[in-house]
SERO-4910 file (N, C-alpha, C, O; in steps of 0.05 Angstrom, whole numbers):
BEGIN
 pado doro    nc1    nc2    nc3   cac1   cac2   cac3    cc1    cc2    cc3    oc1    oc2    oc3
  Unk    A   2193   2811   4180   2210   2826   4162   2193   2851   4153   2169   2847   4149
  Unk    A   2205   2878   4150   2184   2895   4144   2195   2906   4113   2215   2903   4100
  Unk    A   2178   2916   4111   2168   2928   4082   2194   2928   4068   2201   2916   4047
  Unk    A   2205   2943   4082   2237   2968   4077   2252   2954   4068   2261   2956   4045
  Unk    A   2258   2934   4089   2278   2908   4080   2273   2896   4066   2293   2888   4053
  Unk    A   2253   2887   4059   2237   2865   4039   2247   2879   4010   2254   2862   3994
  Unk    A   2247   2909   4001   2248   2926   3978   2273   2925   3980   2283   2921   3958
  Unk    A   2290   2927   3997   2319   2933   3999   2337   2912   3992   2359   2915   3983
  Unk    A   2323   2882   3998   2337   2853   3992   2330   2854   3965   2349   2848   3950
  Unk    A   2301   2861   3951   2300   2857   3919   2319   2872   3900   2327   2864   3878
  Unk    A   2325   2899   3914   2345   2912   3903   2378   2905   3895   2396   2909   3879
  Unk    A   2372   2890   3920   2405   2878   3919   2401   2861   3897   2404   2870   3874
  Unk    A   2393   2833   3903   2383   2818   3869   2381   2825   3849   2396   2814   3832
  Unk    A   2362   2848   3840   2367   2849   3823   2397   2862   3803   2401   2859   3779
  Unk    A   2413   2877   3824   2432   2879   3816   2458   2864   3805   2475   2870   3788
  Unk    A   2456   2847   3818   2474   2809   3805   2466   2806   3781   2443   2804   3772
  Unk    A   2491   2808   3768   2496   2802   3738   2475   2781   3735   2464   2776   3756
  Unk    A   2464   2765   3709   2455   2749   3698   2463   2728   3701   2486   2733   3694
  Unk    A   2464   2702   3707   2482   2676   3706   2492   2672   3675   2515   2671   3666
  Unk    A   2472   2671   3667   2473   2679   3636   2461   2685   3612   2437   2681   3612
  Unk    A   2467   2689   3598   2448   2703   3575   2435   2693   3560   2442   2671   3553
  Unk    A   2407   2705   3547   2397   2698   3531   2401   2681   3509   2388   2662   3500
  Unk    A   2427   2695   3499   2431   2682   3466   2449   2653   3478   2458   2638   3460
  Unk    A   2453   2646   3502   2473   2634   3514   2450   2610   3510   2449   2591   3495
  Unk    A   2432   2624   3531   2410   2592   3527   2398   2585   3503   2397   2561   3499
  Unk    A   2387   2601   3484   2377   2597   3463   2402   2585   3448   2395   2575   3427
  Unk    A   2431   2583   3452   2448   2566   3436   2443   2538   3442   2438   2521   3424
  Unk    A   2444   2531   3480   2450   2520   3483   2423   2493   3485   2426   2473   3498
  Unk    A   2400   2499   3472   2368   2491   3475   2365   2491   3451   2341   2484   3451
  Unk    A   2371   2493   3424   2364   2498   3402   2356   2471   3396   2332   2470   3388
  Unk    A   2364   2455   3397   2357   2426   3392   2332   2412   3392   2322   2395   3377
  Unk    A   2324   2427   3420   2300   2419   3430   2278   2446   3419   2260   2433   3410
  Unk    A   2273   2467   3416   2256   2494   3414   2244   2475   3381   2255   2464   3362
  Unk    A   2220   2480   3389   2202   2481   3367   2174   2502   3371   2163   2511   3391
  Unk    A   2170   2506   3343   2150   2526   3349   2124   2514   3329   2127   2501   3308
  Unk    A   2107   2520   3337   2086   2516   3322   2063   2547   3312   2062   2569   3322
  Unk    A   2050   2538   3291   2036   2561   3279   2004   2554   3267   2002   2540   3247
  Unk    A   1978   2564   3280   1959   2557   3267   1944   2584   3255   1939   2606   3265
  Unk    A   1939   2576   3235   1924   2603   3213   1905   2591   3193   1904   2567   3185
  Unk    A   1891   2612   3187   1873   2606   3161   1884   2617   3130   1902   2634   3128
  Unk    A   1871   2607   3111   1884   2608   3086   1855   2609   3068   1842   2588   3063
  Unk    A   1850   2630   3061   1825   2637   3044   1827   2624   3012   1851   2628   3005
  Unk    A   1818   2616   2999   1828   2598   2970   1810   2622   2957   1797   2640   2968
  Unk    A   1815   2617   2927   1802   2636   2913   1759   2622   2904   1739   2631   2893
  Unk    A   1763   2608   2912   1739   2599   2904   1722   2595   2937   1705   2579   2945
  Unk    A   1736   2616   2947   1714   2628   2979   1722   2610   2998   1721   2622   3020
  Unk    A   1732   2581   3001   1730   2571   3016   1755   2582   3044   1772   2599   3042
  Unk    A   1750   2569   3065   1776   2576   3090   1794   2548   3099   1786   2529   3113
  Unk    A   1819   2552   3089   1832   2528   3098   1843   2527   3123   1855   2547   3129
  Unk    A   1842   2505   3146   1853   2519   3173   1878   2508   3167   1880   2488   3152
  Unk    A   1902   2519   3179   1934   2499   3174   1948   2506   3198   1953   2528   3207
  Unk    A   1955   2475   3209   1977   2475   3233   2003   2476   3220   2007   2469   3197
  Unk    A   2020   2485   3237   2055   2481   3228   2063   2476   3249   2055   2485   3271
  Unk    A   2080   2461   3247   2101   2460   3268   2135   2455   3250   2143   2438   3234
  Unk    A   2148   2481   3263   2173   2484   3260   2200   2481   3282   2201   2490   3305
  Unk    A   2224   2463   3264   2247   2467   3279   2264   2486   3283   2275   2497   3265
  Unk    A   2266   2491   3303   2292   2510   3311   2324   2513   3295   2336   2530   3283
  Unk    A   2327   2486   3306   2357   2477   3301   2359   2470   3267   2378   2479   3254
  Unk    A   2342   2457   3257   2340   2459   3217   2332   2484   3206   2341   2491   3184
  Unk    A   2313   2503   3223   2299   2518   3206   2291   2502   3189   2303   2504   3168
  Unk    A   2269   2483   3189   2248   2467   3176   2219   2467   3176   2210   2471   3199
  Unk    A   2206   2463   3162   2182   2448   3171   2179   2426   3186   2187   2411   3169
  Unk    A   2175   2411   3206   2183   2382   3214   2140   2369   3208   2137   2346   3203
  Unk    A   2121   2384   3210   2096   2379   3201   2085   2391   3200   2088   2413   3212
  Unk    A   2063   2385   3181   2032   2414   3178   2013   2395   3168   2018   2374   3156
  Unk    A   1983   2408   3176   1963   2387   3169   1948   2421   3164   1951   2444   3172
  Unk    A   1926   2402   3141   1908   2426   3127   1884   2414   3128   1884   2391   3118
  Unk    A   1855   2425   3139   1841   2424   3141   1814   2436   3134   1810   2453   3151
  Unk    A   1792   2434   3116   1768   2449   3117   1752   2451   3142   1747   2473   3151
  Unk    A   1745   2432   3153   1736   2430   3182   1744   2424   3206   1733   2403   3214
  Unk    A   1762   2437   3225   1771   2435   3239   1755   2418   3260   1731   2420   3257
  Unk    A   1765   2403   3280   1745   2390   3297   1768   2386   3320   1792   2387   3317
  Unk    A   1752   2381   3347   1777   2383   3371   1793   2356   3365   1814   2352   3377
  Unk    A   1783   2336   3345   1803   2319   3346   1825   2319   3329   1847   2308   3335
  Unk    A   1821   2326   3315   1839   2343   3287   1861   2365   3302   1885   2365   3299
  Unk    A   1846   2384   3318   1863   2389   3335   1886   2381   3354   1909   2390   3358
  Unk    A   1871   2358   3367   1901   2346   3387   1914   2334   3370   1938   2339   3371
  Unk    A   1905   2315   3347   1928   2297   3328   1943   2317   3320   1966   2312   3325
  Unk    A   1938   2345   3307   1955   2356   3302   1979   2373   3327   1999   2384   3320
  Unk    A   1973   2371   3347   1985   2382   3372   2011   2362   3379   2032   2370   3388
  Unk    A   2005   2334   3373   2023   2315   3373   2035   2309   3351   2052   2291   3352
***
């Protein structure tokens, strides 16, 4: 197959509508989409707090968060699960 054709078949593709849309899947997945969030949190007395979140999609909730002074890789996966 040469070059030409190869650029000429992607062209065609990409021209075909979408199957479907974004907001289509994000309706139809909401159930399942969670997001998670890790940050630090400075206190007034100097110290650094580390904090996981994990948030629902479909409640707009908190569903968990763990707060930590010393983070450690095991603190890490418990919080990943």
């Amino acid at each position: 197959m040469s070059a030409k054709r190869w650029v000429h078949g992607r062209e065609q593709q990409s021209r075909r509508p979408p199957s479907h849309t974004w907001r289509t899947f994000l309706t139809n997945h909401v159930a399942m989409l969670v997001s998670t969030d890790f940050f630090t949190v400075p206190t007034l007395t100097g110290r650094v707090l580390f904090v996981f979140v994990l948030l629902a999609h479909q409640c707009r909730r908190i569903v968990d968060f763990t707060v930590t002074e010393r983070p450690t890789a095991e603190w890490q996966r418990m919080s990943a699960w």
